[in-house]
MMTF fields as JSON, N, C-alpha, C and O atoms, coordinates in Angstrom:
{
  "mmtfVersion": "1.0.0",
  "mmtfProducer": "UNKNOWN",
  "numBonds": 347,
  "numAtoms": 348,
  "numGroups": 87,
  "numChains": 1,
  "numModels": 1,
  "chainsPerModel": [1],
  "groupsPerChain": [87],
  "chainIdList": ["A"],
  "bondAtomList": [4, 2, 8, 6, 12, 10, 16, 14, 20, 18, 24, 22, 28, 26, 32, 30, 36, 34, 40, 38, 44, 42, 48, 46, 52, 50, 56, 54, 60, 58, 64, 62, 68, 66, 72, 70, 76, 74, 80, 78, 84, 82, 88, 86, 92, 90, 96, 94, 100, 98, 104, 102, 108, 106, 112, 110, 116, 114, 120, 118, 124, 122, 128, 126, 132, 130, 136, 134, 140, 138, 144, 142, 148, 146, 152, 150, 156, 154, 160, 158, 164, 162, 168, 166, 172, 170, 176, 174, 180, 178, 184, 182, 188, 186, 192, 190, 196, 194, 200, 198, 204, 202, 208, 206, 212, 210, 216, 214, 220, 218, 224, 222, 228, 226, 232, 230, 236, 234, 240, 238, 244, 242, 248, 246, 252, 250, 256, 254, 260, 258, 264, 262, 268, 266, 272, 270, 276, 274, 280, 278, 284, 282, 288, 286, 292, 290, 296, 294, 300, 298, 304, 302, 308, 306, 312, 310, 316, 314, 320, 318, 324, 322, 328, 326, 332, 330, 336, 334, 340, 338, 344, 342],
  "bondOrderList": [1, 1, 1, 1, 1, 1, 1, 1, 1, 1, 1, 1, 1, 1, 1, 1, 1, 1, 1, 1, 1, 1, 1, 1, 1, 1, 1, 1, 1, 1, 1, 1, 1, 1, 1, 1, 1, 1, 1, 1, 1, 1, 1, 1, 1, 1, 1, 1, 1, 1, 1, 1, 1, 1, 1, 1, 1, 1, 1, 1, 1, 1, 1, 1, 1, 1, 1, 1, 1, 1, 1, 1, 1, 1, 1, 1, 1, 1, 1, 1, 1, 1, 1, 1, 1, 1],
  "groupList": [{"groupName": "UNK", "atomNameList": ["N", "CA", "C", "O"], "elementList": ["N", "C", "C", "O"], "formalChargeList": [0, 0, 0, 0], "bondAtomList": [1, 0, 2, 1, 3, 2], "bondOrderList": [1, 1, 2], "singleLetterCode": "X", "chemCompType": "L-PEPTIDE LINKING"}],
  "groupTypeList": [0, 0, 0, 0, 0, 0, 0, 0, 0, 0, 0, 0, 0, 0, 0, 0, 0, 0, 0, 0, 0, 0, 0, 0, 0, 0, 0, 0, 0, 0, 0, 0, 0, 0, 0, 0, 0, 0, 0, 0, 0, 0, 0, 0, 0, 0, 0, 0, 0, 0, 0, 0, 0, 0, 0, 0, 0, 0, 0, 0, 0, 0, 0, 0, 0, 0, 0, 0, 0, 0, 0, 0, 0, 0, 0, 0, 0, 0, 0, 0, 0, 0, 0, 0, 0, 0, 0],
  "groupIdList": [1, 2, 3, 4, 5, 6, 7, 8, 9, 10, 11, 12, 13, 14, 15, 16, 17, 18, 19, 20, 21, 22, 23, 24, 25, 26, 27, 28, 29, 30, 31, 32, 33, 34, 35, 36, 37, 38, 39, 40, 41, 42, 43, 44, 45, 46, 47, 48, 49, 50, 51, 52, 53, 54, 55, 56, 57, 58, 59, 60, 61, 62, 63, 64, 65, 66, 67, 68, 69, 70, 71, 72, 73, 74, 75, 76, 77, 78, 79, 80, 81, 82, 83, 84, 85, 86, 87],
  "secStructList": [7, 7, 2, 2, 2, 2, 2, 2, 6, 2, 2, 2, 2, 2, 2, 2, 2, 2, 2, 1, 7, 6, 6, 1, 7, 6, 2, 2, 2, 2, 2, 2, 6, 6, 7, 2, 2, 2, 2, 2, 2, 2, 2, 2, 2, 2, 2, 7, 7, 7, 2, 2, 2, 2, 2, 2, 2, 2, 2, 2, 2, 2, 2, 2, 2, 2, 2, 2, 2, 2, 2, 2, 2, 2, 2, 2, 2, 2, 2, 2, 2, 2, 2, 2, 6, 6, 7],
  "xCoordList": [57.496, 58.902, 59.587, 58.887, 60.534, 61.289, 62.736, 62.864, 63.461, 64.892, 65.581, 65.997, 65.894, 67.008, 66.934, 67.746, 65.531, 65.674, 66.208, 66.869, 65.623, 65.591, 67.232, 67.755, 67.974, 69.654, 69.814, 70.246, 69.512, 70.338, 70.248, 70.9, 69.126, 68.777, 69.024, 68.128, 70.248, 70.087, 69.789, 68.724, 70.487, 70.902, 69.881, 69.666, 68.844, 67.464, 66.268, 65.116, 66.777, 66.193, 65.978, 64.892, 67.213, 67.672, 66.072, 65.554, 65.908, 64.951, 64.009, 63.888, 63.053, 62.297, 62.057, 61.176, 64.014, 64.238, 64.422, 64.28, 64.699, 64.955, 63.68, 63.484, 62.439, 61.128, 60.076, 59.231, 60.824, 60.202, 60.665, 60.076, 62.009, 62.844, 63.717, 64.856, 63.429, 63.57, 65.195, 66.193, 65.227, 66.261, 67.135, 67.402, 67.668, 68.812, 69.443, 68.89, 70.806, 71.825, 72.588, 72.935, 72.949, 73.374, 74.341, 74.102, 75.313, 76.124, 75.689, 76.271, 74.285, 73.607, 73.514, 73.812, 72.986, 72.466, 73.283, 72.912, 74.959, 76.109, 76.649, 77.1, 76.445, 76.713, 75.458, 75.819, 74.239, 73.628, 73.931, 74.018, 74.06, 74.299, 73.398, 73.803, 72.056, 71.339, 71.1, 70.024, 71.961, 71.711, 70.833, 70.929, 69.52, 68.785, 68.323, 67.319, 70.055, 69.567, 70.929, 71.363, 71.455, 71.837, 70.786, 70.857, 69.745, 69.022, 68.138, 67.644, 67.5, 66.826, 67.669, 67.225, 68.654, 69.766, 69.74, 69.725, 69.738, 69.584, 68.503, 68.401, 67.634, 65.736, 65.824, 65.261, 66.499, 66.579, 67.285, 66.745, 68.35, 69.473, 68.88, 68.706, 68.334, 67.841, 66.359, 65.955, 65.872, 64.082, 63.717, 62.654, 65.13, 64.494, 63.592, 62.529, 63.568, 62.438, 63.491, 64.72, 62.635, 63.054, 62.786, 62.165, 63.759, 64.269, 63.074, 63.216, 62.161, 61.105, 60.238, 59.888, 59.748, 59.368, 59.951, 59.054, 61.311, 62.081, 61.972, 62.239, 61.686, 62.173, 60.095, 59.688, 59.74, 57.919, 58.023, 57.385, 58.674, 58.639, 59.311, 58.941, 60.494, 60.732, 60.238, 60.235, 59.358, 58.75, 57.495, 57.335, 56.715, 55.686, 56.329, 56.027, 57.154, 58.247, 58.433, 58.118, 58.82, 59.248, 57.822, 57.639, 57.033, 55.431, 54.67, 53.893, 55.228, 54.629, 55.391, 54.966, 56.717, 58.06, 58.035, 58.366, 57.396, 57.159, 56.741, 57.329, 54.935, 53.795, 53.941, 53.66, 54.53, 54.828, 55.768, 55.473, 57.021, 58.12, 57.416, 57.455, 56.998, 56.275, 55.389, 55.37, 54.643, 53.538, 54.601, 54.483, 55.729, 56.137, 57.086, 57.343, 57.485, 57.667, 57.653, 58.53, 56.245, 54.874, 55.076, 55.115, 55.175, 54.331, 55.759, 55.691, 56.989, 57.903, 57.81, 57.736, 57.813, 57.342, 56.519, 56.756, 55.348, 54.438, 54.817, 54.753, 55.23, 55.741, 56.723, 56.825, 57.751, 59.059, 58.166, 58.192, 57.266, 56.153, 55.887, 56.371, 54.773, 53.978, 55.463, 55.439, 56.229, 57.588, 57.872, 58.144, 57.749, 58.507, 57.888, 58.449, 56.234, 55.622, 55.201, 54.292, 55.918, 55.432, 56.979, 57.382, 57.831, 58.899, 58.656, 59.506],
  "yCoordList": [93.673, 93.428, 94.771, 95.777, 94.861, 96.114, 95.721, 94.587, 96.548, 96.613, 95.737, 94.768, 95.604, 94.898, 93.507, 92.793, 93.387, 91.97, 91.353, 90.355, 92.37, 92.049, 92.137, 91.386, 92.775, 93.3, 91.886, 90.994, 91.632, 90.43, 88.939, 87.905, 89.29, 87.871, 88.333, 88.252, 88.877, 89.473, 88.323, 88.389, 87.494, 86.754, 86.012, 85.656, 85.449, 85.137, 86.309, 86.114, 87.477, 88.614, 88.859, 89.066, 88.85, 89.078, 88.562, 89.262, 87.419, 86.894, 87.891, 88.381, 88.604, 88.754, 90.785, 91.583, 90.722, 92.087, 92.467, 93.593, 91.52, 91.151, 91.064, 91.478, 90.378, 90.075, 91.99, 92.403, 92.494, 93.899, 94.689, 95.751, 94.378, 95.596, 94.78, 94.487, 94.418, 92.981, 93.854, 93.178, 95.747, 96.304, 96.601, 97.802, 95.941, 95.742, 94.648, 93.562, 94.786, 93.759, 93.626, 94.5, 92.188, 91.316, 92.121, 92.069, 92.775, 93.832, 94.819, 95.07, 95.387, 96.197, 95.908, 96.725, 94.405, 94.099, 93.787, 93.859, 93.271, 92.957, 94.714, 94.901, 95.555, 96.757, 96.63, 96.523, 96.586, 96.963, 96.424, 96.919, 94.961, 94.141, 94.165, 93.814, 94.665, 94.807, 96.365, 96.507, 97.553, 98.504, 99.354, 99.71, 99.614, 100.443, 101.542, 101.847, 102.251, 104.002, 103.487, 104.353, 102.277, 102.294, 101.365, 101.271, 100.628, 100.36, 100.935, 100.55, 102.177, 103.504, 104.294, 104.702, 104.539, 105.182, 104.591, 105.198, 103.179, 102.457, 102.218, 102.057, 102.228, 102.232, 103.397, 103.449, 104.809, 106.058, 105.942, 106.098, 105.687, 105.307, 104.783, 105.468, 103.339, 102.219, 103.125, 103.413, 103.376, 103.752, 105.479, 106.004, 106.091, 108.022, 108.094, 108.237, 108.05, 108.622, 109.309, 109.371, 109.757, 110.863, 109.631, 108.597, 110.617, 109.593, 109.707, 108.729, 110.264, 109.843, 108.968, 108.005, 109.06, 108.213, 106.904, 106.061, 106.3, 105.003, 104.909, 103.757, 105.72, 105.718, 104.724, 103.672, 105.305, 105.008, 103.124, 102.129, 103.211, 101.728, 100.881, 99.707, 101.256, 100.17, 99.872, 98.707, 101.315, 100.935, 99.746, 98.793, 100.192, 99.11, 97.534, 96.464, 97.901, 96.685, 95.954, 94.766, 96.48, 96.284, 95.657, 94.571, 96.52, 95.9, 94.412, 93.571, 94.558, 93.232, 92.491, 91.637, 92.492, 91.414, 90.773, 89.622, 92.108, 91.446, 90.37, 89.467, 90.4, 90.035, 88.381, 87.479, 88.313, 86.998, 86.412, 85.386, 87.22, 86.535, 86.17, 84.955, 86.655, 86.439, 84.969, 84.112, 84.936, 83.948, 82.923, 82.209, 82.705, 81.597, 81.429, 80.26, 82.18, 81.698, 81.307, 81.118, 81.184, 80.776, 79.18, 78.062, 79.47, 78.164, 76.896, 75.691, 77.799, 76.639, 76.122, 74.922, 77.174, 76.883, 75.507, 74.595, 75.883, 74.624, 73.465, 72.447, 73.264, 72.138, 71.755, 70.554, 72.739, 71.966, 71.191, 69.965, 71.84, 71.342, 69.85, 68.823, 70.275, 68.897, 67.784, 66.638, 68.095, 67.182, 66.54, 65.362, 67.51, 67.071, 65.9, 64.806, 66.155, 65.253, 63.799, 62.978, 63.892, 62.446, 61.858, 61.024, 62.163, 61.007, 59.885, 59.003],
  "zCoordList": [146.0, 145.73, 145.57, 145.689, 145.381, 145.841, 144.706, 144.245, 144.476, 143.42, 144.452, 143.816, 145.686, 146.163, 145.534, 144.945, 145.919, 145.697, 143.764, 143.48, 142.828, 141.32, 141.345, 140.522, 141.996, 141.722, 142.333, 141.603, 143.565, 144.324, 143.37, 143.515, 142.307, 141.511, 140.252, 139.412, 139.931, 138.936, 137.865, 137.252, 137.662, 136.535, 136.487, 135.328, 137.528, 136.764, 136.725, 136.339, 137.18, 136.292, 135.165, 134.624, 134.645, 133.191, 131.642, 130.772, 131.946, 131.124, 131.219, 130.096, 132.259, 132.128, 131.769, 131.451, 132.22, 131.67, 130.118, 129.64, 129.568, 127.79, 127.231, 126.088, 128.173, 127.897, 127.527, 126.733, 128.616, 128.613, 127.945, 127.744, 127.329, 127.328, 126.059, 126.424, 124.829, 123.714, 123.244, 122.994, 123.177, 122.483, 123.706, 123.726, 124.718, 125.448, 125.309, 125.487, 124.941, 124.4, 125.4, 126.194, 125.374, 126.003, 127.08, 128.287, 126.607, 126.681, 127.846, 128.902, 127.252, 128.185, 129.055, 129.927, 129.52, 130.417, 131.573, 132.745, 130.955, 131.867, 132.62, 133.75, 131.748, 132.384, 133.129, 134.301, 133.087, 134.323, 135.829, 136.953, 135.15, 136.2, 137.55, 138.658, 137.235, 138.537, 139.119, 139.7, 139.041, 139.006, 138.06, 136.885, 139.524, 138.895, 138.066, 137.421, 138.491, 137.487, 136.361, 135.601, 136.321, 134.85, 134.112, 132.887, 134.869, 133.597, 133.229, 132.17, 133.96, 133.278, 132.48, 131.407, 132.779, 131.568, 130.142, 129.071, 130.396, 129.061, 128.25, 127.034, 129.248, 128.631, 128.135, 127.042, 128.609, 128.24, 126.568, 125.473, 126.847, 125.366, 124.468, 123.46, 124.495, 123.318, 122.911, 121.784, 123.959, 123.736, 123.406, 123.075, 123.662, 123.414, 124.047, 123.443, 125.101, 126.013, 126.932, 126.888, 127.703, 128.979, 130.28, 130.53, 130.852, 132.238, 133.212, 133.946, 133.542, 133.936, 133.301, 133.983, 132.044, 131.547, 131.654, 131.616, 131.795, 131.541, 133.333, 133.674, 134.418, 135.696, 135.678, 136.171, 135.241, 135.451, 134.636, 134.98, 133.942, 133.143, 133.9, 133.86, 134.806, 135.748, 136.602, 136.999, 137.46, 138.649, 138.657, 139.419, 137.534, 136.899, 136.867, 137.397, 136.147, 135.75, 137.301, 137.373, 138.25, 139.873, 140.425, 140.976, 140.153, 140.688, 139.908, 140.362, 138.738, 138.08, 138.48, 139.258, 138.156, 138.371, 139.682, 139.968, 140.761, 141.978, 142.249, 142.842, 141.536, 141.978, 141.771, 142.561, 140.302, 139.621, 140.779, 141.39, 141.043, 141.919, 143.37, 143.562, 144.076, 145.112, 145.051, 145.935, 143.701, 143.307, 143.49, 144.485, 142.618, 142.255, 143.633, 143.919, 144.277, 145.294, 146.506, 147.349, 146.477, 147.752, 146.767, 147.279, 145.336, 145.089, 145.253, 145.494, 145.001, 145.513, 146.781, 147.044, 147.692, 148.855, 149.348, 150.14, 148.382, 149.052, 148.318, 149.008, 147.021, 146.723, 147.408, 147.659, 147.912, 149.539, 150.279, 150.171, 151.125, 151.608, 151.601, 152.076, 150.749, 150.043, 149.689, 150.136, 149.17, 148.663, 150.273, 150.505, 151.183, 152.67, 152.996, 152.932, 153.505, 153.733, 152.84, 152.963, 152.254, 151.119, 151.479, 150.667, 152.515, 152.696, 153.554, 153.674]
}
């Protein structure tokens, strides 16, 4: 998975960006709105870390967030599927 896709979904992003990231407020998250180097700015702000460090927590963040998003959406997939053929 890649940032286009987490920006283009932002708003069911969001959960799992609050999940990683519990000290970004609500607020924060409408300024990010899906943009990537303001939500390292903000991991930077809330967390005192250095912007490589917050740049390394999203990419991880991008690779897990992927893996799950990908999963679950093979698995909608086959339930369309399976749903099709049972008409």
């Amino acid at each position: 998975m890649n940032w286009d896709r987490i920006e283009g979904k932002w708003k069911q992003s969001v959960g799992k960006v609050k999940e990683k990231w519990g000290k970004l407020t609500d607020d924060d998250l409408d300024v990010i709105a899906g943009k990537r180097d303001q939500l390292v700015g903000k991991i930077q702000e809330r967390y005192g870390i250095a912007k490589d460090a917050a740049e390394k927590q999203v990419d991880e963040f991008v690779r897990a967030y992927g893996s799950t998003a990908d999963t679950d959406d093979r698995t909608k997939e086959r339930e369309r599927a399976h749903g099709a053929g049972k008409q």
